[in-house]
C-alpha positions in Angstrom: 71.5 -29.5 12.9 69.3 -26.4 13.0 66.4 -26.9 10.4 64.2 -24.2 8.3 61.1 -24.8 11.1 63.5 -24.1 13.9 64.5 -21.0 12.2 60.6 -20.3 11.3 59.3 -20.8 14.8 62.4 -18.8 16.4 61.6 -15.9 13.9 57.4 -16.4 15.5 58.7 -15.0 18.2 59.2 -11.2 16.9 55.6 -11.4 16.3 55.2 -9.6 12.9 54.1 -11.2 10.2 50.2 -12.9 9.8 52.0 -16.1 9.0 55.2 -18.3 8.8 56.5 -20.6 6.0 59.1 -22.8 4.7 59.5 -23.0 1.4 57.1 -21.8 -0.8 54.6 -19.1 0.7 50.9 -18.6 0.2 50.8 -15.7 -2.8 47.5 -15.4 -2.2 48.2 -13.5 1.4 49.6 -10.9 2.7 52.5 -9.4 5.2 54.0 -13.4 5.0 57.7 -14.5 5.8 59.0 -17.4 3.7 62.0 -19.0 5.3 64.4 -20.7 2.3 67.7 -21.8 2.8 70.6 -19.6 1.5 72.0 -20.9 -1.5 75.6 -21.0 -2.6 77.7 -20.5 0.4 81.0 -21.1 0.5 82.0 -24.2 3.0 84.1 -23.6 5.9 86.7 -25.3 8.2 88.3 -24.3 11.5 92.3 -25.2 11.5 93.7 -26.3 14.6 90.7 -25.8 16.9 87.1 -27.8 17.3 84.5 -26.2 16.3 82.0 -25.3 18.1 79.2 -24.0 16.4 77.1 -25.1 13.1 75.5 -22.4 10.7 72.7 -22.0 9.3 72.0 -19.3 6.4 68.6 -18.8 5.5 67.4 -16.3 2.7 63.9 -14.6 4.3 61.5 -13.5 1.8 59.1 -10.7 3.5 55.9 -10.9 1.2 54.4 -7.3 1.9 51.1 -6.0 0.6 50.6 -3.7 -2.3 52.1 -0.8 -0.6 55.7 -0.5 -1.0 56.4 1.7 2.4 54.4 -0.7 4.6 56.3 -3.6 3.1 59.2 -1.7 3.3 59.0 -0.4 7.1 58.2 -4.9 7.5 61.0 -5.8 6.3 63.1 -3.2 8.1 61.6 -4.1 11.5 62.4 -7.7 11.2 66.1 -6.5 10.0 66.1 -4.3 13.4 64.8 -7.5 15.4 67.3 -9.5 14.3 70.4 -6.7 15.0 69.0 -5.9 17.9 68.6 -9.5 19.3 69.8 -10.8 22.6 69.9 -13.9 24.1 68.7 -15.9 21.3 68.0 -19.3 20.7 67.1 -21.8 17.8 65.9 -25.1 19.1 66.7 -24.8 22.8 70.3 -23.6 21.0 72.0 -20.8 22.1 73.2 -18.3 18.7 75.9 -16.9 19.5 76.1 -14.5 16.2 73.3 -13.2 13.7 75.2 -12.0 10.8 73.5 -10.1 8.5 74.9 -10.6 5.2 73.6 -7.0 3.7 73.6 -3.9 5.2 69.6 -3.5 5.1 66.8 -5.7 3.3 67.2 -6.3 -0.3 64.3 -4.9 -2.9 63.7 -7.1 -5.2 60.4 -5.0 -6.2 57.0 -6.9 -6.4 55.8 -10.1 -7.2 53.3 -11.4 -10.7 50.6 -10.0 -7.6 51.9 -6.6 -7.6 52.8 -7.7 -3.8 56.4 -5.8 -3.0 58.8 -8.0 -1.7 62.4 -7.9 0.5 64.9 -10.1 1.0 67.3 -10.7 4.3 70.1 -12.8 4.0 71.4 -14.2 7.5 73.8 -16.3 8.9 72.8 -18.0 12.5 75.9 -18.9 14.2 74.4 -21.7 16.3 76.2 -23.5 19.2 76.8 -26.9 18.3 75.2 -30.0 19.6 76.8 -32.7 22.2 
């Protein structure tokens, strides 16, 4: 099973934020990603075949700074790393899909800080452990 960290550290590799959490973030600094998992997902189940993947949805919270279009062109250029991803992999997994569950980052203006925050929701379509 693909964990938050694996998701964090795969998501290090883009190479744009000044640091990484799971869970709660450090308010306190700026240009952050928090990695949460996704909350109320419907379950699934393949009829008739073996499936051969696990998913994982995360929520990503992009804490910005206190200018909106710098936190804004963040978030976008994490959503662009993520569409434009090839050859990915989580844990030494291959992901064979990164569905985007919006069709660009979510505004969900800024925090008690007066930092401006985004949202992606994802889906990592992971191959499956033997």
């Amino acid at each position: 099973m693909v964990t938050l960290a694996d998701v964090r550290d795969y998501l290090k590799s883009f190479n744009l934020f000044n640091g990484y959490y799971v869970g709660r973030i450090d308010a306190g600094k700026k240009n952050v990603l928090g990695v949460y998992d996704l909350r109320n997902r419907t379950r699934h189940k393949t009829i008739g075949s073996t499936q051969r993947y696990d998913i994982k949805g995360v929520s990503l919270l992009i804490h910005g700074d206190t200018n909106k279009t710098s936190t804004e062109k963040l978030a976008n250029s994490l959503y662009e790393a993520l569409e434009s991803a090839e050859n990915a992999e989580i844990a030494g997994r291959k992901v064979n899909i990164i569905d985007l569950q919006y069709d660009a980052p979510i505004d969900v203006d800024a925090d008690d800080n007066k930092i401006y925050e985004y949202v992606i929701e994802v889906l990592f379509y992971v191959e499956r452990e033997d």
